[in-house]
N, C-alpha and C positions, 0 to 999 in steps of 0.2 A: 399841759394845756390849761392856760387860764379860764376862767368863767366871767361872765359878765357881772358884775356884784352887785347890778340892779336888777336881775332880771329873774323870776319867784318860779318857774315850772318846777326845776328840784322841790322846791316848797311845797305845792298845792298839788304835784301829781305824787302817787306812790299806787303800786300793783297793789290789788288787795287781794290776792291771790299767792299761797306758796308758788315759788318756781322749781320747775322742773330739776330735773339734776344736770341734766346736758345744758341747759339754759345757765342756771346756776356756773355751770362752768366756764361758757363762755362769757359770761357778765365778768367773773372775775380776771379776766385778762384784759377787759374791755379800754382801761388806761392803756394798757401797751398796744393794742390795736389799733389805737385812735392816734397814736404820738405822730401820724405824720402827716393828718388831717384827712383820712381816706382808711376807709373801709371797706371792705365787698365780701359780703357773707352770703356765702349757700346752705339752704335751707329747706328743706322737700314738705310737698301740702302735708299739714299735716301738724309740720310741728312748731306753731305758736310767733310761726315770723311776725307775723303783725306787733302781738303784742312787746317781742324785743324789738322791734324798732323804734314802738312807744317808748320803752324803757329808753334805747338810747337816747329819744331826743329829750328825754327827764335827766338825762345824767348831761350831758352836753349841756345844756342849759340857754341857748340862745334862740333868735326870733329865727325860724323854719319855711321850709319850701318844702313840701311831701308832693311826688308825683307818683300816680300811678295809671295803668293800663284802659282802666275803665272808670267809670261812674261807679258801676255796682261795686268796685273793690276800693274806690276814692271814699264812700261811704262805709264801709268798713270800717275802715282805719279810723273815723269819726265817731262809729259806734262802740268800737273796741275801745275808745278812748274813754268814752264818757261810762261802759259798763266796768270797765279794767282797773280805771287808775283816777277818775274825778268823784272827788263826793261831793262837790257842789260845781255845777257847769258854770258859774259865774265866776271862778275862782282864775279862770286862764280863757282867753280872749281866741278864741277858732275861728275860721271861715272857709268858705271857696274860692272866695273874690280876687283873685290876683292883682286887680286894680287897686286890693286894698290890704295889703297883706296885712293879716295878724299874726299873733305871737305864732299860731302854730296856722299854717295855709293849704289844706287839703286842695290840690287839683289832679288834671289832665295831662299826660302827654301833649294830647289833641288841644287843649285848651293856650298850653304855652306856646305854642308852635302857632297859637291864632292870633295870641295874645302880642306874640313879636312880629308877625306878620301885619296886623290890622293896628294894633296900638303904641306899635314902634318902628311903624315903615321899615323893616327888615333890617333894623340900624343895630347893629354887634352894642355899640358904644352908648346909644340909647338906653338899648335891655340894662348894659352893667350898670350905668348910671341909676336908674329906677330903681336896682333894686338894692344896688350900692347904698343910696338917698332911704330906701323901708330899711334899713337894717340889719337884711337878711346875711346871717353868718352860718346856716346849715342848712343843706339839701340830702333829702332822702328820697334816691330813689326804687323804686316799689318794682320787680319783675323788668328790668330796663331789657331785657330781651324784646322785649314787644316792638321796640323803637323801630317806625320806618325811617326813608334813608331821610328826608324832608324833616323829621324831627330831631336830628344829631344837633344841627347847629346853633340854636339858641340853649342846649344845654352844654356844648362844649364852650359856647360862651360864657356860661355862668363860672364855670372853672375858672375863671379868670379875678372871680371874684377875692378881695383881699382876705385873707387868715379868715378863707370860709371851709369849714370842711364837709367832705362828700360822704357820705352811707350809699353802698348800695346793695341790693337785698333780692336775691331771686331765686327759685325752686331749680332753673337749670340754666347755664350758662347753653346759649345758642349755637354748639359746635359742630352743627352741620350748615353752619348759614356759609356764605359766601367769605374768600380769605379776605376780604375789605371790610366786611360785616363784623366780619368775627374781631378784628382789626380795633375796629371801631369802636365796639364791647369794653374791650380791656383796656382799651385807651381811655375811655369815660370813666370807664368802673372798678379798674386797676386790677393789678393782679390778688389773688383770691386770698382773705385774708386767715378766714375759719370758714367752714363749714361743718354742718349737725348734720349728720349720717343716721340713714335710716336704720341699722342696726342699736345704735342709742333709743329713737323710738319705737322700735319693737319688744326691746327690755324693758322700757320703762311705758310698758303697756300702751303708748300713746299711738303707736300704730299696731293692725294685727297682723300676724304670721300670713303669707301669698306667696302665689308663685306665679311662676309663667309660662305658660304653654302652649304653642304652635298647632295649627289645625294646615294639613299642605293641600293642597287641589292641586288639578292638572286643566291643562286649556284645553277648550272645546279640539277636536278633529281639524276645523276647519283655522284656527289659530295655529296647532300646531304645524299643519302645512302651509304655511303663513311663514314661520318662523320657518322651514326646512328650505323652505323656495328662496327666502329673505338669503341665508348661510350660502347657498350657492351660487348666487346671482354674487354676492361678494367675492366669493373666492374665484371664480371665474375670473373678475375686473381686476381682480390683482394677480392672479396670474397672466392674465393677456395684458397689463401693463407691462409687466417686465420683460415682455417678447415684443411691448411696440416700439420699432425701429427709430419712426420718428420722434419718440417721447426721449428714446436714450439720445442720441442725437440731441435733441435740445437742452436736457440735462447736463450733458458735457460740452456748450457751450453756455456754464454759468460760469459767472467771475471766479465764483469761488473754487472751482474747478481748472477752469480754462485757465484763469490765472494767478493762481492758490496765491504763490509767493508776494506778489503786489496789491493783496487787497486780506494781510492778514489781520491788521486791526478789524475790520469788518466781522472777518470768522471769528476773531475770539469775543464779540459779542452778540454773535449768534449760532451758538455752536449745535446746537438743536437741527438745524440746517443744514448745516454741513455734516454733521452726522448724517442727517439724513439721504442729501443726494451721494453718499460714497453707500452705504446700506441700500439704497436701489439701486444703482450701479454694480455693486458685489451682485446683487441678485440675478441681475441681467447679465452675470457669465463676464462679466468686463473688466480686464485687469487693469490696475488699480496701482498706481506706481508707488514707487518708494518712498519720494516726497511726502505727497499726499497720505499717506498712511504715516508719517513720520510727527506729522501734526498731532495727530492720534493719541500717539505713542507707542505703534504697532510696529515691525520690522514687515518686508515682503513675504518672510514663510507666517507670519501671525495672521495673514488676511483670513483666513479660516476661522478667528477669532469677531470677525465683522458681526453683528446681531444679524438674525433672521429678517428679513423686512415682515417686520409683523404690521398687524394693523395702525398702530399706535403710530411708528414711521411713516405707513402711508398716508396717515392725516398731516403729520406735519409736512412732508414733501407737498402734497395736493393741497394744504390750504396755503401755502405758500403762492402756488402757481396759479390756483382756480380764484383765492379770493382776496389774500395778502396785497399781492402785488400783479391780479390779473393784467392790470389798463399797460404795463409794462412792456407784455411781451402783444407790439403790434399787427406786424406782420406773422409771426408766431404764432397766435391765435388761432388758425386754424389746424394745428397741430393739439392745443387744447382742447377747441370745442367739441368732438366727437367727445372727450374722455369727461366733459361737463355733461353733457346731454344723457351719456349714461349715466352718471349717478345721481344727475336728479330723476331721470325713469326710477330706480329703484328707489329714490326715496332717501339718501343719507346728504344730500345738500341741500343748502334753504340759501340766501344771501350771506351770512356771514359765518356760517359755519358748517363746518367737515366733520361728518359723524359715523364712520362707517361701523363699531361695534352695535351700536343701536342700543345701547341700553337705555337710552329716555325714551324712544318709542317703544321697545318693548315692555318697558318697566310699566309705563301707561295702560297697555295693554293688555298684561297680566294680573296688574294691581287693580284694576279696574274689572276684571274678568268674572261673568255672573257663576261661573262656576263655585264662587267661595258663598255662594247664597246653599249650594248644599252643606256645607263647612259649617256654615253657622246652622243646617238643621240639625246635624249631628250632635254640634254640641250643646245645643237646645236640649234635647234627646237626654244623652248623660247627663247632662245636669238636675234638669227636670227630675230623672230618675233617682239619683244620687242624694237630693235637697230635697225634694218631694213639697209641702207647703213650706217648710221654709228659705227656697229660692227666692233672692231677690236679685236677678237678672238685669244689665241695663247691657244694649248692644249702640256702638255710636256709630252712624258714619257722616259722608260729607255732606250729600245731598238729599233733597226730597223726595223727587221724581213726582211729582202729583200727578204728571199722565196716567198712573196706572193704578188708580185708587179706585176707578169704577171695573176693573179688568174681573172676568170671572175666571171660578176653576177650567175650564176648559181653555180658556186665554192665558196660562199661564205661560207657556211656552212664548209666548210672545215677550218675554222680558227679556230686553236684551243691554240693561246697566244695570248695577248695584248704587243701591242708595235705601233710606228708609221705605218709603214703601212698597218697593222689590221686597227687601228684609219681610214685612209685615205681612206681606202678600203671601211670600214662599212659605214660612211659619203656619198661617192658618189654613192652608191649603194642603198640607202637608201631613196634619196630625197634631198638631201642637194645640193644648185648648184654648177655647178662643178666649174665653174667660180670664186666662192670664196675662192677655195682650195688653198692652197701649203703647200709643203714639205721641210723644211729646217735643213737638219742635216752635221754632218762632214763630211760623205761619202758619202752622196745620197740627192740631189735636185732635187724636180719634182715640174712644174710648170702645168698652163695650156697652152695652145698652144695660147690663145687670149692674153697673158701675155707679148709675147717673143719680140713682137716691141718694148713696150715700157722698157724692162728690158734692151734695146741694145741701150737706146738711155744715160743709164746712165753706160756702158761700152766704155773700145776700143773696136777696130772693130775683133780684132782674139783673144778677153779677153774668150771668148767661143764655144764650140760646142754642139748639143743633136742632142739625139735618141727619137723615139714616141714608148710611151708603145703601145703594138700592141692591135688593138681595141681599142683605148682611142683616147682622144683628151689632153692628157697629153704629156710632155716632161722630156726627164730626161736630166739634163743639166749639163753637165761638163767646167770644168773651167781650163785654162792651169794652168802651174806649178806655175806662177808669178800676179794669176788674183783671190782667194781664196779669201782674204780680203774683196778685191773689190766687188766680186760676193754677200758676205752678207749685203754689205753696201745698194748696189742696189735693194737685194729684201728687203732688211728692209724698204726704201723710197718706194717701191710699197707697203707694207703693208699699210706703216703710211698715204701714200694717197688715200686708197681703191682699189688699182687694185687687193689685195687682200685682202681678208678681215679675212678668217680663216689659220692660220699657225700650221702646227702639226709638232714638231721635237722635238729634245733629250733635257733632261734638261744640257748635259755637254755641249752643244753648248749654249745655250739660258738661259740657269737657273743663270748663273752667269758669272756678265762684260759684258752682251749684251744690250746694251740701247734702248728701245725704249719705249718712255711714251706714244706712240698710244694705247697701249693695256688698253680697258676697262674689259676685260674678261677673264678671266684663268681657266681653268681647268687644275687640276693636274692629271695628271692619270699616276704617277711615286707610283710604292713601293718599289724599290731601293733607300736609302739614309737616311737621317736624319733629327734632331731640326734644322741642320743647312742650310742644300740645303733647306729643304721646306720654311723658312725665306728668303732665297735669291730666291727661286724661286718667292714666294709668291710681295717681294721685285721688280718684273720687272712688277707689274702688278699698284701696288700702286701710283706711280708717277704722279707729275702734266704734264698734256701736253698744251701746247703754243696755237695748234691748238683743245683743248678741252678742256675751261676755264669754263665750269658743271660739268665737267668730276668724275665719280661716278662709283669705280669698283667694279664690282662682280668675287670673286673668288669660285669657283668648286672646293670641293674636293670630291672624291669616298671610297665608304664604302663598302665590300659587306659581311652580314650580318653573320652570323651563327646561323638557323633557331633552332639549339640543346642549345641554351645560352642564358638565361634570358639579361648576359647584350650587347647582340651583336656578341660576339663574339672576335677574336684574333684581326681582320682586324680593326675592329672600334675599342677597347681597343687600338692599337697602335695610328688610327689618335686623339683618347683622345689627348692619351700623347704629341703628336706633336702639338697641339692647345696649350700647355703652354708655345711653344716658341713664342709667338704672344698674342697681345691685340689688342682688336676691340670693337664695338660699341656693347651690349644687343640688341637680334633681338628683345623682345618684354618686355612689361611693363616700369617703368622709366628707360631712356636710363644712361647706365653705362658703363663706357669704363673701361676694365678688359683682363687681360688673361685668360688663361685657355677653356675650353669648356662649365662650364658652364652657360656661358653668353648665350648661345643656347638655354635653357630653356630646354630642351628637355627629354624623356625619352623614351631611344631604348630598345626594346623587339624584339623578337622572330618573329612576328606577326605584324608589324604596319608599316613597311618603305613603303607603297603605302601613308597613310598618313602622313606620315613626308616628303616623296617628295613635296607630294602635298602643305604642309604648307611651305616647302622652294620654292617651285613654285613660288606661290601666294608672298612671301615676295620678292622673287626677281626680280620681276616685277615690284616692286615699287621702282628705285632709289633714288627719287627725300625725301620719307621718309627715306632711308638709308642718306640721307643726312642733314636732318632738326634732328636727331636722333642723328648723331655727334655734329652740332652747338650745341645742349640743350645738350647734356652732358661736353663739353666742356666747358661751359657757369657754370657749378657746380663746378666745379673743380680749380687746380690751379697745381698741380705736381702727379707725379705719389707715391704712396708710396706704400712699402712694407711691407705685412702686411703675419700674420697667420692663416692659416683658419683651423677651428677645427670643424668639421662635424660629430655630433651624427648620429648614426644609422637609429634611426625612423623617423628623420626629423619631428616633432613637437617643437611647440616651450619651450622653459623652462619654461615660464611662466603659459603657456597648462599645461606642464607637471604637475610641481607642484601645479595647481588649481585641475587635476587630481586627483593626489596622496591625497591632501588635502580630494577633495569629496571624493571619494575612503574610507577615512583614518574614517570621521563623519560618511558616509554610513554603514561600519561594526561597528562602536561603538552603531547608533542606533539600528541597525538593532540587533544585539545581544542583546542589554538590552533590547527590546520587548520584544526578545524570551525568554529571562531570566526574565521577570518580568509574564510569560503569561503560558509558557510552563518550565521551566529549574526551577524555585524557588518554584515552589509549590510544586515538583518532590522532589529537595529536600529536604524541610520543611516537607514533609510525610514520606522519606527514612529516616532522622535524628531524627526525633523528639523523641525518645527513647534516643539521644546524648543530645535534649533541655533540655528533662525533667533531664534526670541522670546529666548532667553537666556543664549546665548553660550557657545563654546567650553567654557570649564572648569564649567562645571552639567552639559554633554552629556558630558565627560570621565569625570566623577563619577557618572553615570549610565550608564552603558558599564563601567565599573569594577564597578560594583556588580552589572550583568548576570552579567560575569564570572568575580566572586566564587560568584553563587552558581551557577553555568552547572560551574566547575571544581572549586571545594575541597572538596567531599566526596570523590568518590575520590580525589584528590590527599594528602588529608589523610589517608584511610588508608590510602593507599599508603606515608606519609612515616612514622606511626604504625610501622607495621611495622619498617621499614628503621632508624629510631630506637632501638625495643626490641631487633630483633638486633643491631644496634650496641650497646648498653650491659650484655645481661643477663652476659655473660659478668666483663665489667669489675666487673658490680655483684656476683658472684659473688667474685671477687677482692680485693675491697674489704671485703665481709665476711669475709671469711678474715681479712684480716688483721686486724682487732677484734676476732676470736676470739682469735688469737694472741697482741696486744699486751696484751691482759685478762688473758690468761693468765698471760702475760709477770709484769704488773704486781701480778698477787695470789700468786704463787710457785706457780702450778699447772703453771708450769716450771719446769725448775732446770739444766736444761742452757743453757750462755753461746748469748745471744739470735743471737750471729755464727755461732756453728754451725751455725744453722738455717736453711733455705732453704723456703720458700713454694712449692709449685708446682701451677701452672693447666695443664691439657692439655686437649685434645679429641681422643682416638686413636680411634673412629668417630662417625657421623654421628648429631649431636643429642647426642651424652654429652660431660659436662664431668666433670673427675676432679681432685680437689683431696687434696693430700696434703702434708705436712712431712719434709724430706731433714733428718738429723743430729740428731732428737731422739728419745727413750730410745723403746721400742713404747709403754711406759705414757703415755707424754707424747702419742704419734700418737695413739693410741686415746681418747684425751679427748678433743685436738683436734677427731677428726672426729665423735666424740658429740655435742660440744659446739654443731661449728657444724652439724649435721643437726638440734637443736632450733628453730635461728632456721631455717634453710629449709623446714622442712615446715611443713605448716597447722597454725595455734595452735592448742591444746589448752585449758590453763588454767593458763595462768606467774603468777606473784606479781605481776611485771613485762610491761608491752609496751611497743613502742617506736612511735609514730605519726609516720608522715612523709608526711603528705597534701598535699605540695603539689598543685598544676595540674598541674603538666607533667606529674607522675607519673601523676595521677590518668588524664591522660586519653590516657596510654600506656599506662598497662593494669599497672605495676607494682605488685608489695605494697606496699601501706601500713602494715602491720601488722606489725612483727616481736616473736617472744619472746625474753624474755631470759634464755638458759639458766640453766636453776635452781640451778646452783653458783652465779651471779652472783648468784642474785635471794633469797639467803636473807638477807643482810644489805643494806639501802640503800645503805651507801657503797660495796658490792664493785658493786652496778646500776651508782651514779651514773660509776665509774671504765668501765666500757662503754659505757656513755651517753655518755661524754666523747669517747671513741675513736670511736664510731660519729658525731659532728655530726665529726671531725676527718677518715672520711674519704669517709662519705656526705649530708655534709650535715643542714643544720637538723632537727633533727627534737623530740618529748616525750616523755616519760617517764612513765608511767602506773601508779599501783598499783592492781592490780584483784579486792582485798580489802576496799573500799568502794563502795558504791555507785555511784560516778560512773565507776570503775575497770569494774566488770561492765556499765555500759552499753555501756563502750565494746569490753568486751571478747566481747558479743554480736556488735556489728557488725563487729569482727574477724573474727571466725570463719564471719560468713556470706556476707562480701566473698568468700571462699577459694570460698566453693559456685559463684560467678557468673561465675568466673575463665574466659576462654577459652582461656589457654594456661595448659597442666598440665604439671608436673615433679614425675617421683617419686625419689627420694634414700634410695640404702641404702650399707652399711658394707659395705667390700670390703679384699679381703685379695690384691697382686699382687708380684709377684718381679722387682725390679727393682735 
């Protein structure tokens, strides 16, 4: 990467500060990072992103474009500059001005998105020009998660700019957003270059030791027969569909049906559909011909192999009919309307979409559910108890609720949302001193009244005025129009030195750019937001404090259950998901620092969150173990790597399994020949023996054999079946890894020497296989395991598949179908070099494009071999400290 040889930031900036050691590390790779003019570094609050982004734009050394999220974190980055790395602010030319850019140009998202809207008539060619004409050779952008959809386009335009290079820098890549969002991400900010693992700053003391803990509730009475009515009313409407006459009847005069053979281009690009109307039809007792099953890939005795018409089919059949392509069916329509009219009485239709599992309504309604306002009394309670004066408590949630700030003790009962001051309400109402309280939000501060001396002595003297909530010994304290800043500054110094000790406000105040490392304790009680706010919220808790050098946080999050769902429910199903933006330390057994949830160990039922409280109680009382629990895992380790986790079903282990299958396999071989030596052969030596006499030994032999045959090998056979597959799925697991690898190898989507890298297979519990690569760069693991999670999960719709139908396979129950990752499958010859790899080291197999016709035949029956499958493996991307 050349440098400009006029231009002096190398010169007049330098850190005046040692770096870290995780910093230090990745500075030194920082030339290789950079070789292809893009970077994208994760980085968790915490640890010093700012100031390595300054660093980079000192080492890069060209005229800048720095965006970020906010005002408050655009000045940051301005102040970090001038505290960090400038000894004289004259010495390098700064600004905010876009209009005017200087050597280095602090702005907005918001601001560029105004700046090409209002001062470049939305003109693509304008923007490049302008800033082509400033000079600008490097953009940094700051958190680009935040980007609404309205701000992608004047910075995917600047990508366009010549031999400019990108930075981009943020605490959590947005992996719960939308697949166009998420899309959008990586397309700007490319795939992941390095990231600083929180495990690095917990060692190098720059974050402290926490954990995370779950608080469950249950829904009111009158929710949960809510939710019981909701289940029935569903199940009824699909059971009475597949008994309505007229409905099957219209169904089997669709094309795709009525006249399969003459409209199969059609089917094979909409195979979802035609899956579906043959899975209602199965359902409705209606045979199903040979043809039509043949598409499949099923024979007439495999209809029994058809999927259950679960819900998930009945949206696609019904939004098909109901919203797809209502206006279609004219006269037919009244055949529809009755099965329209009931489902919007219950509630799962709206204009464009079909929702019968309900998990956004109920997730709404559970996650929002005032019962997690006892949840957070409780753990008000233990905490309080457990920290005594040195708790420093902050609770976030979404909203305010200001209707209920005048409500008395006896009006409690009348709260019927969660939001701040529900939270504030229930707390002092409840037992909780009042004296420990406040209220810190953008529109509404309420203090206590013992508070207000000393909040005045860290203000000017008309920086303020309040009012008393009436009946209370509370203050709600206003602040004039030039005193806002200040007024947070000052109750944040009251918190961090005990004048108060619990703080409840909005996570858009406090969730993110709010500093305070006083806080040991968080509870979350937001279900507004995402991967990314609960990382940053999660991020104001974790920090070292100056004045707390033990300091060990506990973070709260709220569940509240769905007493009708074996696995919890919508509420907890979502905070799953949200535990994979975050790794933390295994609450119990050898401590293992890991993402995901389930480092928790746990299993939520229906039935059991009084004891899962109770076990998170008891753990979370014990800091000083949440802290010895880091050092020792810490102590095994050395980097974070990215790895594959592949989760069988039954969770047993393989080696179980096939000792299983094995006994299993000797158990019917002896058990059979008993019977056939005792009961089965003298049977018939007495039925034959008119065969011995007339026709001699080896005819009766042959004949006996045959009894045999068929008297034993069915269980036999799938007893051997079994013990076969646990014998090989792991190997075959193995075997595609390394195809992955040597493709990768072989098309330069590695570039670290092939010897450095080590392969490796594990099972560390029962039923999980965990595939991961020792010695190559994060960017290179995190392909890796993208890559090979394409061929293992159920095919979708690749350019390429790869068919391997032998016998043997077939009738072990192995995929036959594999995709071929879409980096491979954009050019033919990058396929055929995988293809090569995979007959070298799983055998014969073909190679299918399924962008022609004969391609989507086949790649129907791929995709609905996956539906019929009896052993299931699900596969996600894991992040562990080893």
């Amino acid at each position: 990467m050349s440098l400009a040889p006029d231009f002096t930031l190398t010169e007049h900036l330098k850190f005046i500060f040692p770096w870290r050691s995780y910093q230090d590390k990745f500075l030194k790779d920082f030339d290789k990072h950079i070789e292809d003019e893009h970077l994208h570094v994760i980085a968790p609050p915490g640890s010093g992103k700012t100031v390595l982004g300054l660093e980079m734009i000192r080492r890069v050394n060209k005229k800048t474009l720095v965006f970020t999220p906010t005002l408050t974190i655009r000045n940051q980055w301005n102040d970090r500059l001038g505290d960090c790395f400038l000894k004289n602010s004259k010495d390098v030319n700064c600004g905010y001005n876009l209009k005017k850019p200087a050597d280095i140009t602090f702005s907005t998202y918001q601001s560029l998105h105004a700046f090409f809207k209002n001062e470049m008539n939305s003109s693509s060619e304008k923007l490049l020009d302008f800033f082509r004409n400033a000079g600008i050779k490097n953009i940094v952008l700051d958190e680009a998660h935040h980007l609404k959809n309205e701000w992608w386009l004047p910075l995917f335009e600047l990508k366009r700019l010549e031999n400019c290079i990108y930075i981009a820098l943020t605490a959590t890549p947005p992996y719960d957003s939308s697949p166009r969002e998420l899309r959008n991400y990586f397309e700007l900010c490319g795939a992941v270059d390095a990231e600083i693992t929180v495990p690095e700053l917990v060692k190098e003391q720059n974050l402290c030791p926490h954990q995370d803990y779950i608080h469950f509730s249950k829904p009111s009475i009158e929710r949960i027969n809510d939710i019981l009515d909701f289940r029935e009313q569903i199940y009824h409407f699909v059971t009475a569909l597949t008994g309505n006459i007229k409905f099957i009847e219209l169904v089997k005069t669709h094309p795709f049906y009525k006249e399969t053979e003459a409209v199969l281009p059609q089917i094979y690009e909409a195979p979802k559909l035609y899956s579906a109307l043959l899975i209602f039809l199965n359902a409705s007792k209606e045979l199903i011909t040979r043809e039509k099953l043949e598409i499949l890939g099923l024979t007439e005795e495999e209809q029994k192999h058809i999927p259950s018409f679960s819900y998930e089919w009945v949206e696609v059949l019904l939004q098909y009919y109901l919203v797809d392509f209502k206006d279609a069916y004219g006269e037919d329509a009244a055949v529809l309307y009755p099965i329209e009219k009931e489902l919007r009485r219950i509630g799962v239709l709206d204009q464009k979409r079909l929702n019968l599992i309900g998990d956004q309504r109920f997730y709404k309604s559970l996650s929002q559910s005032v019962t997690k306002l006892n949840s957070i009394l409780e753990i008000t309670n233990l905490e309080a108890k457990n920290m005594g004066d040195s708790l420093r408590q902050v609770i976030l949630s979404d909203y305010i609720r200001k209707e209920f700030v005048d409500i008395r003790q006896n009006q409690l009962h009348t709260i019927n949302k969660l939001g701040v001051i529900p939270i504030f309400q229930h707390l002092r109402f409840n037992g909780i001193k009042e004296q420990y309280l406040g209220v810190l939000t953008g529109s509404l501060i309420i203090l206590h009244s013992s508070t207000i001396d000393e909040l005045r002595k860290h203000l000017p003297a008309d920086a303020i005025t309040w009012e008393q909530i009436p009946a209370s010994s509370f203050l709600i304290i206003k602040p004039n129009a030039t005193s806002k800043t200040l007024l947070i500054g000052a109750i944040t110094h009251l918190f961090e030195t005990g004048f108060i000790k619990i703080l409840i406000g909005t996570k858009s105040l406090l969730g993110e750019g709010w500093d305070c490392p006083a806080i040991n304790t968080l509870v979350l009680a937001s279900f507004v937001g995402s991967f990314v706010m609960s990382n940053q919220m999660r991020g104001r808790a974790i920090r070292v404090s100056p004045n707390q050098p033990d300091k060990v946080a506990n973070i709260w999050h709220l569940a509240c259950v769905d007493p009708t769902a074996d696995s919890g429910g919508a509420d907890y199903n979502l905070l799953q998901r949200r535990f994979d933006a975050f790794c933390g330390v295994s609450l119990t057994g050898v401590p293992v620092i890991e993402n995901g949830s389930d480092r928790l160990n746990i299993k939520v039922g229906s039935n059991n969150s009084e004891d899962l409280n109770l076990h998170f109680r008891n753990l979370a009382s014990n800091r000083n173990l949440v802290k010895s629990r880091w050092s020792e895992a810490i102590e095994e380790g050395a980097v974070m790597v990215n790895e594959l986790k592949l989760n069988f079903d039954d969770n047993q282990p393989f080696k179980v399994k096939r000792k299983i299958a094995y006994d299993t396999t000797l158990k019917y071989a002896l058990a059979e020949i008993g019977l056939i030596l005792t009961v089965v052969l003298p049977e018939i030596f007495i039925s034959y023996l008119r065969v011995l006499i007339s026709k001699g030994i080896i005819h009766f032999i042959v004949v006996v054999a045959a009894a045999l045959a068929v008297t034993l090998m069915p269980k036999f056979f799938k007893a051997s079946k079994l013990y076969l597959y646990f014998g090989r799925i792991d190997k075959d697991i193995e075997a595609i890894a390394k195809v992955v690898l040597r493709t990768m190898i072989n098309l330069k989507h590695i570039h670290t020497p092939p010897k450095n890298i080590v392969l490796e297979i594990e099972e560390p519990h029962a039923g999980v296989i965990n595939c991961y690569l020792k010695g190559a760069t994060a960017k290179e693991e995190k392909l890796f395991i993208s890559y090979l999670q394409e061929v293992i999960l159920p095919i979708e719709n690749p350019r390429y598949i790869l068919a391997q139908a032998n016998w043997l396979r077939e009738q072990l129950g192995f995929s036959s179908y594999f995709t071929v990752p879409d980096v491979f499958a954009q050019r033919k010859e990058d396929a055929l070099v995988f293809y090569n790899f995979w007959t070298q080291h799983l055998g014969e197999c073909s190679l299918y494009f399924t962008r022609n016709l004969r391609g989507r035949k086949l790649l129907l029956k791929a995709r609905f071999q996956a539906l019929k499958k009896d052993t299931h493996v699900s596969a996600k991307q894991a992040t562990i400290w080893k």
